[in-house]
N, C-alpha and C positions, 0 to 999 in steps of 0.2 A: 504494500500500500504506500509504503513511503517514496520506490522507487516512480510507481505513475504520479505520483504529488510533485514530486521535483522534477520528472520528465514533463509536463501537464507545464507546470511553470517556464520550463524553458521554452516549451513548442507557444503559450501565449505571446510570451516577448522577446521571442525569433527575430520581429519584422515588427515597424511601424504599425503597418496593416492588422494583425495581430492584436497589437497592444491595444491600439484603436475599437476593433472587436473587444475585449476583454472590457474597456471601459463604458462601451455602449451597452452591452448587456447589463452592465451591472447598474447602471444608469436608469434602463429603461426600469429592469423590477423596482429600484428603486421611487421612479416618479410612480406608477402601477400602487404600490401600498401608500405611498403618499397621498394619494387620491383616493383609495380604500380610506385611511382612515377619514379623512378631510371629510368623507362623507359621498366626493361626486360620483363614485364611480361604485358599483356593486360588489360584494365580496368575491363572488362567482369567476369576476375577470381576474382577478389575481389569483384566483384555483386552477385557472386554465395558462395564463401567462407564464407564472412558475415552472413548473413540469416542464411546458413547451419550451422555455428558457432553458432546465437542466438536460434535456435530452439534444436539443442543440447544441449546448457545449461539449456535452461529452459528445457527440457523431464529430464534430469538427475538431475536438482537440486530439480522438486516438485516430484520426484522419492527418493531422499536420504530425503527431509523435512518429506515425509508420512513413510518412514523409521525408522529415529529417533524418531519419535512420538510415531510411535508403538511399538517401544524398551524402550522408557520411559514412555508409559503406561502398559507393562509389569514389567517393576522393578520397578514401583510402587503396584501395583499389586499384587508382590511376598513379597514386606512386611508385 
């Protein structure tokens, strides 16, 4: 568990793009329960938004970790 935690951390802040991803997400749940509590928005959206949030990142972060791996078993590779 520890090694997907710190592999997970590398493969976010790989690239700009990345990191960028990493802060929108956390951004949007964020404004999503701000608005839950505030009142404007139903609880129901942030039931559905969460999940869809977590199973996003995890499809796209063991998608970028099997990525860099293959890119750095390539340029190993080519030494």
């Amino acid at each position: 568990m520890l090694t997907y935690i710190r592999e997970r951390q590398e493969a976010l802040g790989a690239s700009p793009g990345r990191r960028i991803y990493n802060y929108a997400s956390g951004a949007v749940i964020l404004v999503v329960m701000a608005l839950v509590f505030a009142g404007l928005a139903p609880l129901w959206i942030f039931w559905i938004a969460f999940p869809v949030s977590l199973v996003l990142d995890v499809f796209l972060t063991r998608k970028w970790i099997k990525e860099d791996a293959l890119r750095s078993y390539r340029a190993g590779q080519a030494q």
